[in-house]
N, CA, C and O atoms as CSV, one atom per row, in Angstrom:
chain,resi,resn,atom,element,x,y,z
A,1,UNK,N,N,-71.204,16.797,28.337
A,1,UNK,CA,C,-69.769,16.754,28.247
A,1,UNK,C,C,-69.279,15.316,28.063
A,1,UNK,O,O,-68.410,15.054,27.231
A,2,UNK,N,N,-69.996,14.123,29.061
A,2,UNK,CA,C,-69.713,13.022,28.850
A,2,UNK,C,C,-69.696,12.619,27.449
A,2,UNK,O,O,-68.769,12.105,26.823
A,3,UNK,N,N,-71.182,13.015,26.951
A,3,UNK,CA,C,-71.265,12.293,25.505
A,3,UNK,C,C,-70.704,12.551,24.301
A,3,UNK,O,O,-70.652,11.898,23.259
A,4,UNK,N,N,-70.083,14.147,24.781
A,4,UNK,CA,C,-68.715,14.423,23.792
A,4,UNK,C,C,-67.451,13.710,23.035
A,4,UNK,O,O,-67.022,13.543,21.893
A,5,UNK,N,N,-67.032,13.305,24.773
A,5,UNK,CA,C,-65.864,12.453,25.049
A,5,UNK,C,C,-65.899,11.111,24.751
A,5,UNK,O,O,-64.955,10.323,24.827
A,6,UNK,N,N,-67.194,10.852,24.358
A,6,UNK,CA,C,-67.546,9.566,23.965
A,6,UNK,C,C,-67.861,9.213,22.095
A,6,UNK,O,O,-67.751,8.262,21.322
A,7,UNK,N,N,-68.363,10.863,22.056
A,7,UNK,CA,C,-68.915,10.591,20.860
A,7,UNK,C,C,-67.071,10.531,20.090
A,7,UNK,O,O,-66.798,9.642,19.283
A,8,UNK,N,N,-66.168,11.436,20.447
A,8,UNK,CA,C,-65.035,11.588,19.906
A,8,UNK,C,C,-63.939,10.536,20.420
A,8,UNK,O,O,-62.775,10.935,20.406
A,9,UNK,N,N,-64.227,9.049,20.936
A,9,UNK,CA,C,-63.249,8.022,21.004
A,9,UNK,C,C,-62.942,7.642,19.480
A,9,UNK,O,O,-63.730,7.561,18.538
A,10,UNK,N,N,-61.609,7.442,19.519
A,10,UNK,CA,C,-61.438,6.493,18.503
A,10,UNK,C,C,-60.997,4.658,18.633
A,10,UNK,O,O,-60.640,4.248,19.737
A,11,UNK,N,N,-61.059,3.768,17.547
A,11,UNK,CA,C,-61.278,2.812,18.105
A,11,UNK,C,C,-60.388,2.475,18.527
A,11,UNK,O,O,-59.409,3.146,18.201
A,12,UNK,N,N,-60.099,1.179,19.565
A,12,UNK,CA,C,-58.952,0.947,20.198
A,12,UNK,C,C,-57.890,0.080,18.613
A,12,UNK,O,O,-58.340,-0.823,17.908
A,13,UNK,N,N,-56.683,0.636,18.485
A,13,UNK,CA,C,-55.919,0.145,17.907
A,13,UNK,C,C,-55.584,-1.504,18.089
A,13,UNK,O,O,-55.093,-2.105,17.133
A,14,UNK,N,N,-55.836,-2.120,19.200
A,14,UNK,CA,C,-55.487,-3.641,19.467
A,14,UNK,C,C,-56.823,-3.848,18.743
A,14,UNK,O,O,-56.712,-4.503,17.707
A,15,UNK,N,N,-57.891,-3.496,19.011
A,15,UNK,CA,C,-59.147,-3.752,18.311
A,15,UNK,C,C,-59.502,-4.401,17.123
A,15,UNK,O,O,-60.244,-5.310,16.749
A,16,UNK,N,N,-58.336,-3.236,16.463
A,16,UNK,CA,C,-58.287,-2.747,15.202
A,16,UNK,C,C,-57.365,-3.772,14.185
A,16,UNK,O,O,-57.918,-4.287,13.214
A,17,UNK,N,N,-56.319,-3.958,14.397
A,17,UNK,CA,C,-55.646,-5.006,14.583
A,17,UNK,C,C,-56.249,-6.474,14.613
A,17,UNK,O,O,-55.936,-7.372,13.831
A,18,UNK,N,N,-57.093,-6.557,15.567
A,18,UNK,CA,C,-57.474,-7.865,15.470
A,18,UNK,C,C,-58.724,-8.038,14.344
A,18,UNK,O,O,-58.691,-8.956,13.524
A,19,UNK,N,N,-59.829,-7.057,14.392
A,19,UNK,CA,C,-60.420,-7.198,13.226
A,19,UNK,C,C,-59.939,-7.441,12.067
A,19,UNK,O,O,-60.112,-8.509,11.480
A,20,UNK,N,N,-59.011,-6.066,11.432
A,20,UNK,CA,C,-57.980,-6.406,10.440
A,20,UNK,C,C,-57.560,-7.828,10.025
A,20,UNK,O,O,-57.737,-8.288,8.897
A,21,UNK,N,N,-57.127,-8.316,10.803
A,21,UNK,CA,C,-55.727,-9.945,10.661
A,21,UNK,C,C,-57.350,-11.284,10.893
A,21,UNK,O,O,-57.171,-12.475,10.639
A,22,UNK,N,N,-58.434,-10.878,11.270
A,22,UNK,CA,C,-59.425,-11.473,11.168
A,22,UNK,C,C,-60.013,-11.730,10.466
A,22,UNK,O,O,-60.664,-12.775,10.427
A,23,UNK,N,N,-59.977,-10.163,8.999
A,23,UNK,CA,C,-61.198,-10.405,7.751
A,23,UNK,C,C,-59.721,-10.787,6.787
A,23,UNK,O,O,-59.759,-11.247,5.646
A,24,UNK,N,N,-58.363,-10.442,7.625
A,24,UNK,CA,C,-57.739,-11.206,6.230
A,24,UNK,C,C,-57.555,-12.683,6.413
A,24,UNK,O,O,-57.527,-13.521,5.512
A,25,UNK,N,N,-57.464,-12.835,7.372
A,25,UNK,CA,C,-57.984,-14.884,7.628
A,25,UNK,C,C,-58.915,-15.524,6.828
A,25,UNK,O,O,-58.799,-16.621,6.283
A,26,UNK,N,N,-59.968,-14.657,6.796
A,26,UNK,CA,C,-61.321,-14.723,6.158
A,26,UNK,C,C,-61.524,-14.958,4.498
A,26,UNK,O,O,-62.411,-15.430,3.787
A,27,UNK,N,N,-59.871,-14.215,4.239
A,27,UNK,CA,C,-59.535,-14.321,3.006
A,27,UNK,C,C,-58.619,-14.922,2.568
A,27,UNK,O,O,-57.941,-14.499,1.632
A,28,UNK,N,N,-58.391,-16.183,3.243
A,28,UNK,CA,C,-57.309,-17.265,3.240
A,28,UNK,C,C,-55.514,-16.709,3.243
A,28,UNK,O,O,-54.505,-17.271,2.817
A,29,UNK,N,N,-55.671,-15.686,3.767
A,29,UNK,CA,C,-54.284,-14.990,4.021
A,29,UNK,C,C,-53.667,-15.520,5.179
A,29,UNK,O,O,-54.470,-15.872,6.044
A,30,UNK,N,N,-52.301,-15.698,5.478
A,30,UNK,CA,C,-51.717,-16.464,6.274
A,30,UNK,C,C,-50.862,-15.443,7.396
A,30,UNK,O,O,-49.776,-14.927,7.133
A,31,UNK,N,N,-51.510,-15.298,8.535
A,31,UNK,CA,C,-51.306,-14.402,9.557
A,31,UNK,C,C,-50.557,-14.769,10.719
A,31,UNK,O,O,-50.906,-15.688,11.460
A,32,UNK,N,N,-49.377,-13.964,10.922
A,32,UNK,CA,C,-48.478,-14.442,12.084
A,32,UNK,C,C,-48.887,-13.678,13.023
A,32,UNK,O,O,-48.714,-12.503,12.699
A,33,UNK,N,N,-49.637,-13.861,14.666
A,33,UNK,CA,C,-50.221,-13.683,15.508
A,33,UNK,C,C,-48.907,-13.364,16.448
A,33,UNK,O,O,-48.625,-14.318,17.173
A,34,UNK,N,N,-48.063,-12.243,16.584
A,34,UNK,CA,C,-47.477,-11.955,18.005
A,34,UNK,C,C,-47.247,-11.688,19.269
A,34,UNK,O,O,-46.268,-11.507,19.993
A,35,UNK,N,N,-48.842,-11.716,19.388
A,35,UNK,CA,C,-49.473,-11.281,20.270
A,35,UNK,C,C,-49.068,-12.436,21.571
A,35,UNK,O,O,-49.090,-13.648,21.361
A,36,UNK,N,N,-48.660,-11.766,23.083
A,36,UNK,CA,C,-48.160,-12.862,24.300
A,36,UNK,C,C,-49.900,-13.818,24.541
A,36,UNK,O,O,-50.361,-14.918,24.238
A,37,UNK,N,N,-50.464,-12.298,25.412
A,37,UNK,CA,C,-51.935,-13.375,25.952
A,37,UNK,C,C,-51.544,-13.722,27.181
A,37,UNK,O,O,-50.652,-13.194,27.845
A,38,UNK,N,N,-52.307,-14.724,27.502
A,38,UNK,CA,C,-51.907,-15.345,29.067
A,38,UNK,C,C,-51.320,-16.788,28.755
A,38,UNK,O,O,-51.759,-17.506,27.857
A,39,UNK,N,N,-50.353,-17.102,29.542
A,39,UNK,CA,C,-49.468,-18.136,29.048
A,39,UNK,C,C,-50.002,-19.424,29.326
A,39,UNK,O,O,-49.527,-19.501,30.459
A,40,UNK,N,N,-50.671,-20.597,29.174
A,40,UNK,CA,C,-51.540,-21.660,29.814
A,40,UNK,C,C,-50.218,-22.202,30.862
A,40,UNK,O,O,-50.616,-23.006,31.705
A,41,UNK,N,N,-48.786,-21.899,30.932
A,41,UNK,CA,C,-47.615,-22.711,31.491
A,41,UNK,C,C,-47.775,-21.878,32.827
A,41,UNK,O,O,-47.968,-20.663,32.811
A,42,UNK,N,N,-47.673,-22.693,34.085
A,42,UNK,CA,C,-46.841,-22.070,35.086
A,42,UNK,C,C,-45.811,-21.690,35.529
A,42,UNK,O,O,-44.895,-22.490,35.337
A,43,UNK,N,N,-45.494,-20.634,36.151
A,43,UNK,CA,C,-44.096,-19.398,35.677
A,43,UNK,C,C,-43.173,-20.508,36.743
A,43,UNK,O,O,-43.488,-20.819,37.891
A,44,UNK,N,N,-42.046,-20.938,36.019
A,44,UNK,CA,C,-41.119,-21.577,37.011
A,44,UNK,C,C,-40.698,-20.552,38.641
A,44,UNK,O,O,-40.823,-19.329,38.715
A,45,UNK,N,N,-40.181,-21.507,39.837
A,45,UNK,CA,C,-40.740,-20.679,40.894
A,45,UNK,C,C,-39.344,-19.658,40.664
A,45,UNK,O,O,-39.412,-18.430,40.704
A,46,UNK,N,N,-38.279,-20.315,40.455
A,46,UNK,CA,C,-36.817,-19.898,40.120
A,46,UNK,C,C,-37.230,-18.009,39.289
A,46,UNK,O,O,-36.632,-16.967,39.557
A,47,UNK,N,N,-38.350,-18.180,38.346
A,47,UNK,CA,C,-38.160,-16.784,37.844
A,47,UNK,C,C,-39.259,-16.192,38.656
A,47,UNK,O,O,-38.916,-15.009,38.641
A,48,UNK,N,N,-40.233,-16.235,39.276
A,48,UNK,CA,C,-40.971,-15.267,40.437
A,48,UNK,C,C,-40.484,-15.654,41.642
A,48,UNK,O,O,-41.308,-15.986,42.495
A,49,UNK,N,N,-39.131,-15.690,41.945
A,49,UNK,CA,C,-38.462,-14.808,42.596
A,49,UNK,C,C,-37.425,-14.321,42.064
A,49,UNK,O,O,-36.888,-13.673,42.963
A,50,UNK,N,N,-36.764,-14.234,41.058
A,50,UNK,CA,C,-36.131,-13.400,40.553
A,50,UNK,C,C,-36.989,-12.137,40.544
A,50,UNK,O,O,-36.547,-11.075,40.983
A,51,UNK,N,N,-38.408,-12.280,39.963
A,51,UNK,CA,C,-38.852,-10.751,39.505
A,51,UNK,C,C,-39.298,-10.298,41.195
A,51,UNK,O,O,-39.342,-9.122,41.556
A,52,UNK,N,N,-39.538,-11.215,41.904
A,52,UNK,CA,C,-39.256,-10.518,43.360
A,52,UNK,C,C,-38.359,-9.515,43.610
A,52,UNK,O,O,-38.396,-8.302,43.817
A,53,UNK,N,N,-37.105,-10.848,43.483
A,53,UNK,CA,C,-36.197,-9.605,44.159
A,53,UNK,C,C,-35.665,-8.773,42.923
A,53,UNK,O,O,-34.438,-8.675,42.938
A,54,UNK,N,N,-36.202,-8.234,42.000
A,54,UNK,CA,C,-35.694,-7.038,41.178
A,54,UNK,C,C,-37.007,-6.209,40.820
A,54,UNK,O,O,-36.989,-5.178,40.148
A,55,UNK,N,N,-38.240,-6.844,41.402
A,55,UNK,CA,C,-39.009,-5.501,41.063
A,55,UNK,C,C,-39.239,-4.321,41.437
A,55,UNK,O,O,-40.207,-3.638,41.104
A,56,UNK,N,N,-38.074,-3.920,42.385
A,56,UNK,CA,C,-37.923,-2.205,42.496
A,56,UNK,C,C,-36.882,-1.489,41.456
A,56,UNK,O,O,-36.200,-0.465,41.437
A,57,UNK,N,N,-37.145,-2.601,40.606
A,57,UNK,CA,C,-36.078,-2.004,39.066
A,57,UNK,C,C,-36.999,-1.784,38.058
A,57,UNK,O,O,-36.960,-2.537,37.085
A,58,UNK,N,N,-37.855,-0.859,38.104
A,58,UNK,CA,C,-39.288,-0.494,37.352
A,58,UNK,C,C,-39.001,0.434,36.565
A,58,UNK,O,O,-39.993,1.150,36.431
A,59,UNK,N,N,-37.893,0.896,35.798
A,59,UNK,CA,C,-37.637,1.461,34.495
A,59,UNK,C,C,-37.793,1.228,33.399
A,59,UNK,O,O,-37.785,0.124,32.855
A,60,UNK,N,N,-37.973,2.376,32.896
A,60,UNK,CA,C,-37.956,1.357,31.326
A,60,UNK,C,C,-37.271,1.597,30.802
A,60,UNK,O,O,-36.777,2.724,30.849
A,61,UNK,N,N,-36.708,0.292,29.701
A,61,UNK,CA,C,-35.376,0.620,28.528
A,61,UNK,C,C,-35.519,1.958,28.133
A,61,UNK,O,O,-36.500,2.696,28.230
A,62,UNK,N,N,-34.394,2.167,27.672
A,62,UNK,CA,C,-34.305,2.962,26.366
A,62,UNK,C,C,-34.833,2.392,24.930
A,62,UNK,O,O,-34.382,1.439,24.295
A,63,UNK,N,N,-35.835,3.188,24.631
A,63,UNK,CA,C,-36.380,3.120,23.074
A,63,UNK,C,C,-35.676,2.094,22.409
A,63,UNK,O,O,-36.312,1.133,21.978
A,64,UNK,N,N,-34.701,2.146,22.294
A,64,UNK,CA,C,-33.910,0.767,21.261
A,64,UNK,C,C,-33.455,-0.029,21.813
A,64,UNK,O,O,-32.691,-0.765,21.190
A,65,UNK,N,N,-33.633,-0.220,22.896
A,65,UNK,CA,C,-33.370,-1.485,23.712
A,65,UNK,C,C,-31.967,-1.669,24.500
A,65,UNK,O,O,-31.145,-0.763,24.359
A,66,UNK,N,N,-31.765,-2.338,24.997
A,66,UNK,CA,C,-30.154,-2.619,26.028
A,66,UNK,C,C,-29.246,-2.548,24.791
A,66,UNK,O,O,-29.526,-3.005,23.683
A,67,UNK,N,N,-28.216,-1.965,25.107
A,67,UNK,CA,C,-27.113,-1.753,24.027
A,67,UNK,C,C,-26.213,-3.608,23.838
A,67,UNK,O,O,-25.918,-4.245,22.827
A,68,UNK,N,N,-26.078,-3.849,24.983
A,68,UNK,CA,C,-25.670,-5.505,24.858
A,68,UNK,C,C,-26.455,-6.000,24.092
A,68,UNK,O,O,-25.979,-6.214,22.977
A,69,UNK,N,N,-27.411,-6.256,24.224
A,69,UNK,CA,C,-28.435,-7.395,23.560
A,69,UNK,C,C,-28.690,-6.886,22.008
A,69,UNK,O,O,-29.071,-7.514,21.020
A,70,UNK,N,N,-28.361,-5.622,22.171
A,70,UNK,CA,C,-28.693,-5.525,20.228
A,70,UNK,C,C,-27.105,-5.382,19.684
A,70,UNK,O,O,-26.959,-4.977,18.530
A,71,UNK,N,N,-26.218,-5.622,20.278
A,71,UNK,CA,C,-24.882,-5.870,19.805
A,71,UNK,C,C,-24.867,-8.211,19.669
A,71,UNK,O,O,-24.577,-8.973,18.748
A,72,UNK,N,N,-25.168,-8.357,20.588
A,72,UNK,CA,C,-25.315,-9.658,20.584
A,72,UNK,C,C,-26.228,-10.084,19.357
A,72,UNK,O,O,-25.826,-10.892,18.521
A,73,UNK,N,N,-27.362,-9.548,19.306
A,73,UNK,CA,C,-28.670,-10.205,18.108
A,73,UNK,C,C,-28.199,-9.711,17.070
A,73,UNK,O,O,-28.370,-10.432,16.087
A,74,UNK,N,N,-27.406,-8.297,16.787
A,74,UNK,CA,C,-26.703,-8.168,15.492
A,74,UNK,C,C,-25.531,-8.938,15.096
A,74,UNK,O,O,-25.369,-9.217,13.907
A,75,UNK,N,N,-24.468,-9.410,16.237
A,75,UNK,CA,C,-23.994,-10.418,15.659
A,75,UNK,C,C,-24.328,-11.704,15.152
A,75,UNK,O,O,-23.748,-12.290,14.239
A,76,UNK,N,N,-25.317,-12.105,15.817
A,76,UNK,CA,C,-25.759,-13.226,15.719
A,76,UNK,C,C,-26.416,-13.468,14.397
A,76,UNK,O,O,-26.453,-14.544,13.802
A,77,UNK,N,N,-26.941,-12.306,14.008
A,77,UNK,CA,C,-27.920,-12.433,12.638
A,77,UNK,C,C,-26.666,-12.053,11.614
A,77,UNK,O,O,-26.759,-12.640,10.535
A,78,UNK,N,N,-25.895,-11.470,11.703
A,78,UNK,CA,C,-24.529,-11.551,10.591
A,78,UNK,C,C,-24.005,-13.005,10.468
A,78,UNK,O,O,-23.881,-13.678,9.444
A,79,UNK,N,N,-23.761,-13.290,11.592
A,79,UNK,CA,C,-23.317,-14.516,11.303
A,79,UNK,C,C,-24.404,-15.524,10.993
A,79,UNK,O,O,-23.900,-16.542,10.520
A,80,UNK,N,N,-25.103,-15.559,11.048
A,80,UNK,CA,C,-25.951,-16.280,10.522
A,80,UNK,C,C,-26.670,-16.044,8.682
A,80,UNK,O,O,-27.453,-16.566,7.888
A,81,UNK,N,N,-25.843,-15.034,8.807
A,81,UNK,CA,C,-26.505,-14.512,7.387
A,81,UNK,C,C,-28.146,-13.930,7.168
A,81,UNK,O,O,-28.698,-13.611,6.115
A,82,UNK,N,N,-28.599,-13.925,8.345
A,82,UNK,CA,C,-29.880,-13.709,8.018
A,82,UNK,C,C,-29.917,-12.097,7.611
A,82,UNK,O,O,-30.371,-11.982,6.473
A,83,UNK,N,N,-29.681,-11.228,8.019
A,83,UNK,CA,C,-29.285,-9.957,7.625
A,83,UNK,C,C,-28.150,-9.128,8.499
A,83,UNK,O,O,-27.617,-9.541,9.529
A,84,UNK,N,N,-27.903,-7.838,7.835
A,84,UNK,CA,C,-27.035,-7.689,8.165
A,84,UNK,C,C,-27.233,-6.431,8.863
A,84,UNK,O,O,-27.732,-5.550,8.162
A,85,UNK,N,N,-26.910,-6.056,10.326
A,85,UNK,CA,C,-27.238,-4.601,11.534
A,85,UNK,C,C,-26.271,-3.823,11.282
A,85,UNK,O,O,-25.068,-4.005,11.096
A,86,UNK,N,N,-27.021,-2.818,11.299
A,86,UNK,CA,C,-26.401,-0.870,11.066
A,86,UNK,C,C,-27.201,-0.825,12.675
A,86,UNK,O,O,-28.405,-0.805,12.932
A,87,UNK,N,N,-25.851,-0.815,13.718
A,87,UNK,CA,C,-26.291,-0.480,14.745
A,87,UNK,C,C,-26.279,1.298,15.276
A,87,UNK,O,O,-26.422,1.702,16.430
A,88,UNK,N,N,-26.086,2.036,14.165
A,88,UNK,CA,C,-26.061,3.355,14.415
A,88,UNK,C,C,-27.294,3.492,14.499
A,88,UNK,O,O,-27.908,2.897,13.613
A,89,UNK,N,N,-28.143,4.267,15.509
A,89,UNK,CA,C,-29.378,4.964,15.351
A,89,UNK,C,C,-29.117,6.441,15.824
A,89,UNK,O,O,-30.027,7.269,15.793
């Protein structure tokens, strides 16, 4: 049964991803890496205790994110001209 469940993994998608953006490096293609990682900076003390005192706020957004903040980044990118937000979803 084990070797079922094993024989039928598929590969891990981060995996996959990184191979990918690896053999196109390989091919002098120019790859933007978004990936966080572990940060080499130490977390100022000011924000671990903020996430102290709010980590019994363990929800998660809504799918499209805080309605403020994508009213704010859509203005911001209009006015900036960079493009322009259809905040209807």
């Amino acid at each position: 049964m084990l070797k079922n469940l094993v024989k039928d993994l598929k590969p891990s998608s981060t995996l996959l991803i990184n191979e990918t953006s690896r053999k196109l490096e390989e091919q002098g293609k120019k790859i933007y890496k978004f990936g966080f990682g572990q940060s080499p900076f130490k977390v100022p003390e000011d924000v671990v205790e903020e996430l102290k005192n709010n980590a019994h706020q363990n929800k998660y957004l809504p799918m499209q994110g805080l309605s403020e903040l994508r009213n704010v980044v859509a203005k911001y990118t209009s006015k900036k001209k960079i493009m322009t937000i259809n905040l209807k979803m």
